[in-house]
C-alpha positions as a Markdown table, in Angstrom:
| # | Residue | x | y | z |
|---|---|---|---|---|
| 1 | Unk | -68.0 | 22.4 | -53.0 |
| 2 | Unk | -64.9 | 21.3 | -54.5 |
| 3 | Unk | -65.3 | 18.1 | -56.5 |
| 4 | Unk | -63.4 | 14.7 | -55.0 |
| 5 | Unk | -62.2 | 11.3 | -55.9 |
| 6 | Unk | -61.8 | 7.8 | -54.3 |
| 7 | Unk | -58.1 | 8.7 | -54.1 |
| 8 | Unk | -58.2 | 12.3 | -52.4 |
| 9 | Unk | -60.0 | 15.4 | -51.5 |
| 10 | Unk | -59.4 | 18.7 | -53.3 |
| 11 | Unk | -57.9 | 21.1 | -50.5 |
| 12 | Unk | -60.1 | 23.7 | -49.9 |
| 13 | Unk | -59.3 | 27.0 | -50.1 |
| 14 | Unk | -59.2 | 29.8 | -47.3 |
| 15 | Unk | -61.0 | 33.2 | -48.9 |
| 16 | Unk | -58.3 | 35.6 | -49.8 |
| 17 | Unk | -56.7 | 37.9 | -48.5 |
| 18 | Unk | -55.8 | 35.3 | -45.8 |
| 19 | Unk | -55.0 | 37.8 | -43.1 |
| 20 | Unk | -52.7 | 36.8 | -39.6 |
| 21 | Unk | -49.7 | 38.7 | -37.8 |
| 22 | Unk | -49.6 | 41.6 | -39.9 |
| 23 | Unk | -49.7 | 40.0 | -43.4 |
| 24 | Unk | -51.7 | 38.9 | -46.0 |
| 25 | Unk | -51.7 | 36.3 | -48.8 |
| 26 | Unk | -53.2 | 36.7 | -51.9 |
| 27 | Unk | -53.5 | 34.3 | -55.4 |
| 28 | Unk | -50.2 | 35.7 | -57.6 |
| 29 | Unk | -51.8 | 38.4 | -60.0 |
| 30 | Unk | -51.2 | 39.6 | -63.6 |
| 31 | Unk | -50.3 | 42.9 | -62.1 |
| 32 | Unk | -47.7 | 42.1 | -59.7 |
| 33 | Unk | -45.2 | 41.2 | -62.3 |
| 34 | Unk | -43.7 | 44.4 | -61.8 |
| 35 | Unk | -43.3 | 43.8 | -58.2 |
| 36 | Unk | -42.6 | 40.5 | -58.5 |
| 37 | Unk | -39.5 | 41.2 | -61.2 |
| 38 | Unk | -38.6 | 44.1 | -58.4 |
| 39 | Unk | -36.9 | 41.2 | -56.4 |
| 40 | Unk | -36.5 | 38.3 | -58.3 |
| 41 | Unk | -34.2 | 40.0 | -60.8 |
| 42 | Unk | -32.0 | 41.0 | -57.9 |
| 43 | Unk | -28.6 | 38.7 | -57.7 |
| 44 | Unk | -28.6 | 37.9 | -54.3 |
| 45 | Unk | -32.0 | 37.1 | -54.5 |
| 46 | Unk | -31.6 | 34.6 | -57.2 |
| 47 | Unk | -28.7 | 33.5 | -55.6 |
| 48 | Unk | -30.6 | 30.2 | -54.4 |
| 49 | Unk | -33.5 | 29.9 | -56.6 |
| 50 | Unk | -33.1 | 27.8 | -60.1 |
| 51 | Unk | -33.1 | 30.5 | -62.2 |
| 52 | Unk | -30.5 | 33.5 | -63.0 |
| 53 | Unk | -31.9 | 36.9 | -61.8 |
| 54 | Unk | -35.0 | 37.6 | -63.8 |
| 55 | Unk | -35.4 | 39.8 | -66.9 |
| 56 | Unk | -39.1 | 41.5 | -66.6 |
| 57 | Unk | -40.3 | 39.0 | -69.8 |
| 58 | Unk | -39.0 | 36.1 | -67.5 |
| 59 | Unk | -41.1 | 37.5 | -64.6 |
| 60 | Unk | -44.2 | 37.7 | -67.0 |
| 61 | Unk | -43.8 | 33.8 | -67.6 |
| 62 | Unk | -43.4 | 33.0 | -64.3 |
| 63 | Unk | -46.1 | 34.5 | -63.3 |
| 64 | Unk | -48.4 | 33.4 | -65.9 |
| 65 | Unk | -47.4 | 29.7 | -64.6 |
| 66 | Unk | -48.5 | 30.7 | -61.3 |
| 67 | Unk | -51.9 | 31.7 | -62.0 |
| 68 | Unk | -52.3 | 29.3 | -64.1 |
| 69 | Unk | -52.0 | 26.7 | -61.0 |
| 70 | Unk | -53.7 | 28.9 | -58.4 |
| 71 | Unk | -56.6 | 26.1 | -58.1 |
| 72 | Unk | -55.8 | 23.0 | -56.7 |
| 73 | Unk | -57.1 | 19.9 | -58.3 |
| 74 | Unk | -54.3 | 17.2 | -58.4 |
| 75 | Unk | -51.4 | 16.1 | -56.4 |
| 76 | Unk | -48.0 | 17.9 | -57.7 |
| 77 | Unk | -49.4 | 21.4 | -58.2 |
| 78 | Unk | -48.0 | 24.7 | -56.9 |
| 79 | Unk | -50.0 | 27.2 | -55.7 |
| 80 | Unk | -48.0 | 31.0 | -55.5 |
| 81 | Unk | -48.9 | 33.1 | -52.9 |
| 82 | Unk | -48.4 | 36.5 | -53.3 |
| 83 | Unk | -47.6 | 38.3 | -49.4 |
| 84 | Unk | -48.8 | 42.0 | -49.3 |
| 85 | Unk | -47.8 | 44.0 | -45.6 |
| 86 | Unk | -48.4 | 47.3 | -45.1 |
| 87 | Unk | -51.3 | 49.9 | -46.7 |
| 88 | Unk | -50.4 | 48.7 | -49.9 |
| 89 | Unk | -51.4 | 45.7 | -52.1 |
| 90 | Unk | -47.8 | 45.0 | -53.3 |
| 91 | Unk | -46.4 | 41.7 | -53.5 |
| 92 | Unk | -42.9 | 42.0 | -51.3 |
| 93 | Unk | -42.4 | 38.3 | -51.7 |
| 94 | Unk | -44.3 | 35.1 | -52.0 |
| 95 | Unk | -45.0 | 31.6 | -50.2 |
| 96 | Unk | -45.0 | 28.8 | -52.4 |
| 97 | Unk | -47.1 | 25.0 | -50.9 |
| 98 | Unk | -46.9 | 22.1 | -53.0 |
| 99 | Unk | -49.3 | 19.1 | -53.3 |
| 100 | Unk | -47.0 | 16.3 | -52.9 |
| 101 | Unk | -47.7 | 14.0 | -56.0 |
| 102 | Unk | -47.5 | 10.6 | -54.2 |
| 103 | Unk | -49.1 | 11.7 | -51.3 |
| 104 | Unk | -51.9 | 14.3 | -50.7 |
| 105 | Unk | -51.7 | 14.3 | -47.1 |
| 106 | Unk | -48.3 | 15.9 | -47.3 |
| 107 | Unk | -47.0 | 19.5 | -48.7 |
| 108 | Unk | -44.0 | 21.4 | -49.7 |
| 109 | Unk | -43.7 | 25.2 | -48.8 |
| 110 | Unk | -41.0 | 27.5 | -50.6 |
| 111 | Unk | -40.7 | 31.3 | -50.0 |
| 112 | Unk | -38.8 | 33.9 | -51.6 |
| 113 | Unk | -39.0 | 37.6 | -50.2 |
| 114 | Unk | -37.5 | 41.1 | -51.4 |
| 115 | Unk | -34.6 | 42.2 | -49.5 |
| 116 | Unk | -36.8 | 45.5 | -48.2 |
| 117 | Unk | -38.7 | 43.6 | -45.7 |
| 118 | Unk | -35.3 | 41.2 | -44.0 |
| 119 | Unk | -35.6 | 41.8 | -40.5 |
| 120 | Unk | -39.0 | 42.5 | -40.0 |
| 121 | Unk | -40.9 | 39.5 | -39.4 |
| 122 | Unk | -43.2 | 39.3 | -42.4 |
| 123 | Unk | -41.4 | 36.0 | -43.9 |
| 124 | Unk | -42.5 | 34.7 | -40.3 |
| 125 | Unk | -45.6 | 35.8 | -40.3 |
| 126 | Unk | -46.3 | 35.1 | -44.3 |
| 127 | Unk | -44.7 | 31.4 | -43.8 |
| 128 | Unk | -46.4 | 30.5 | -40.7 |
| 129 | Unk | -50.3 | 31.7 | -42.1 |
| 130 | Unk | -49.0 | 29.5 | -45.4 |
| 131 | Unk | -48.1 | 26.8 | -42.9 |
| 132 | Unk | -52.1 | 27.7 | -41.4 |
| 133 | Unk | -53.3 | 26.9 | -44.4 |
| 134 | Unk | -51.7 | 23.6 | -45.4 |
| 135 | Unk | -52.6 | 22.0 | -42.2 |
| 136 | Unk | -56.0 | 23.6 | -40.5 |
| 137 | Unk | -57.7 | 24.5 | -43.8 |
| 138 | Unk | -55.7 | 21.7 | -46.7 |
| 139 | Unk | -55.4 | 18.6 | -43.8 |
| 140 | Unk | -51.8 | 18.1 | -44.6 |
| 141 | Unk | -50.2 | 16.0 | -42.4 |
| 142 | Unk | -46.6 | 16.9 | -43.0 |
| 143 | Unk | -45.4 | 19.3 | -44.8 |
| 144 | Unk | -41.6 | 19.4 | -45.9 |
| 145 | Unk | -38.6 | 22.5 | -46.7 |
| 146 | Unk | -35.7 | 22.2 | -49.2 |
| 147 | Unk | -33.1 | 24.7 | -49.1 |
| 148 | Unk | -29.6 | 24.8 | -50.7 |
| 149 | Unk | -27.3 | 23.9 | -47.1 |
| 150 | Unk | -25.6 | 27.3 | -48.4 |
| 151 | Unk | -28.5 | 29.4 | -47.6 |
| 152 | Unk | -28.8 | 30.2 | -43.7 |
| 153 | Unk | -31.0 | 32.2 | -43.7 |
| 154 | Unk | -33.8 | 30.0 | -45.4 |
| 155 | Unk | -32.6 | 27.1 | -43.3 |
| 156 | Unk | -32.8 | 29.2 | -39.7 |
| 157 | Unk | -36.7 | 30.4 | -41.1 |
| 158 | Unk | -37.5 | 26.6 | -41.0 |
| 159 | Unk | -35.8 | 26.3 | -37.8 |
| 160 | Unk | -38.0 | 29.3 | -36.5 |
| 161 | Unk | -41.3 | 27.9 | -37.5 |
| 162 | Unk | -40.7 | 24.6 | -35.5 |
| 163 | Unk | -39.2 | 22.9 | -38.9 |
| 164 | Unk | -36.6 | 20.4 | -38.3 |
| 165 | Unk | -33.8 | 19.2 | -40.3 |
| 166 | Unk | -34.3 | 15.4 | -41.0 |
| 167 | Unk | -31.6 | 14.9 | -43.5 |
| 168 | Unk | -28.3 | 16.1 | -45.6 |
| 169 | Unk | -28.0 | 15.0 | -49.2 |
| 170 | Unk | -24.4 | 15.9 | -50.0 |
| 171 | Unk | -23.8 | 17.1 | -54.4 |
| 172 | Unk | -27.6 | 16.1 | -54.6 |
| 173 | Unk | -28.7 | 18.4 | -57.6 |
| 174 | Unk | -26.9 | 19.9 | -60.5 |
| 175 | Unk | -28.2 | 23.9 | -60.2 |
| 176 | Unk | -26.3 | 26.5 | -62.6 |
| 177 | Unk | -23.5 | 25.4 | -63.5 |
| 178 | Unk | -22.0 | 22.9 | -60.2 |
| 179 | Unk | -23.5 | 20.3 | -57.3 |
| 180 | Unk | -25.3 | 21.2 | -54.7 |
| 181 | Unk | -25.9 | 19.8 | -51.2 |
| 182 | Unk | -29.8 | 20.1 | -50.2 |
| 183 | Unk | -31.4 | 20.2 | -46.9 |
| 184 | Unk | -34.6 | 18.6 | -45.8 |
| 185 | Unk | -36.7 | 20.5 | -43.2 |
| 186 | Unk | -40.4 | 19.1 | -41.9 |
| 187 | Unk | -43.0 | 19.4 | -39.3 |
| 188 | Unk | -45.9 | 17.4 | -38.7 |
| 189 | Unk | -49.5 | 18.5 | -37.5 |
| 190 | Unk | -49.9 | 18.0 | -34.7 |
| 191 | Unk | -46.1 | 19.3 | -34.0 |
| 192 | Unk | -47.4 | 22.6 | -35.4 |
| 193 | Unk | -50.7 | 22.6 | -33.6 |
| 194 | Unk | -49.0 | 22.0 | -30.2 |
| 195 | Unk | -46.3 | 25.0 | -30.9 |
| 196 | Unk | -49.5 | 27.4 | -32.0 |
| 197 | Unk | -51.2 | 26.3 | -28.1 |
| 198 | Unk | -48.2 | 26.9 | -26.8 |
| 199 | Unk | -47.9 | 31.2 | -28.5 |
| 200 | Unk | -51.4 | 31.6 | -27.9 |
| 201 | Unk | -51.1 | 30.7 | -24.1 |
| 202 | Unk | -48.4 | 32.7 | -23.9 |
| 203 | Unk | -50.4 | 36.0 | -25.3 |
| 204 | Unk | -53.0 | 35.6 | -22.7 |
């Protein structure tokens, strides 16, 4: 059993590979760098994230930060979820949850994806069994999306999974070189509990 204070519980973990729609997450891995680097050093992936495009020796540091947080154990952590879809046990993108630092009932989730699977439904699928996880198996209460206003497609995911855009902080953050405007998504609970009722009436 994970070990607890008076202030919080430690989330507890799902076993891996969590499995649901088609995908599967998976703790980030020394050998996925390659696949990692195979989209994060791509421009218009970077485009939005707070880095440049990625050399491979990049990759290998970020990853190394990643596994280095894959257990929980206080507020303000990030775990890195690898997503795998298909036969193989490629990373084709990843879904980020953060331990809010102030408040362990709530979450952040981030995402980044290779531009191979757009259009297919696995950033659904891999955001909404990341979204499983922060609130069935964690006990998050809210969990919260940033996105540069720029990027739609980000912002229409969050719309997607039930997400809703609480606010507009215009020039809020200085990100390579000029000021950018952030949006905040959220969804609480219960609010995703009710809209998972809801798709699993509808499949029976």
């Amino acid at each position: 059993m994970p070990s607890a204070t008076p202030e919080f519980p430690v989330p507890v973990q799902p076993a891996y590979p969590f499995a649901a729609d088609g995908v599967r997450l998976r703790p980030i891995l020394r050998a996925d760098v390659q696949a990692v680097n195979a989209y994060r050093s791509l421009p218009e992936v970077a485009r939005y994230l707070p880095h440049p495009p990625q050399t491979m020796a990049d990759t290998a540091l970020t990853v190394a930060s990643m596994i280095a947080q894959q257990d929980f154990t206080t507020p303000g952590q990030w775990l890195d979820l690898a997503v795998e879809h298909g036969p193989t046990h490629k990373a084709i993108g990843e879904v980020l949850l953060k331990w809010d630092a102030k408040n362990w009932q709530r979450g952040e989730i981030g995402f980044v994806f290779s531009p191979e699977v757009q259009g297919r439904g696995v950033a659904f699928a891999a955001c909404a069994a990341a979204l499983d996880i922060a609130f069935h198996g964690f006990g998050w209460h809210r969990v919260e999306g940033i996105c540069d206003a720029r990027n739609e497609k980000s912002a229409a995911l969050m719309t997607r999974l039930g997400m809703r855009l609480e606010a507009t902080f215009v020039e809020a953050d200085w990100s390579k070189g000029e000021w950018i405007t952030l949006q905040h998504h959220a969804i609480l609970e219960r609010e995703w509990y009710a809209s998972t009722l809801i798709v699993e009436s509808e499949g029976n």
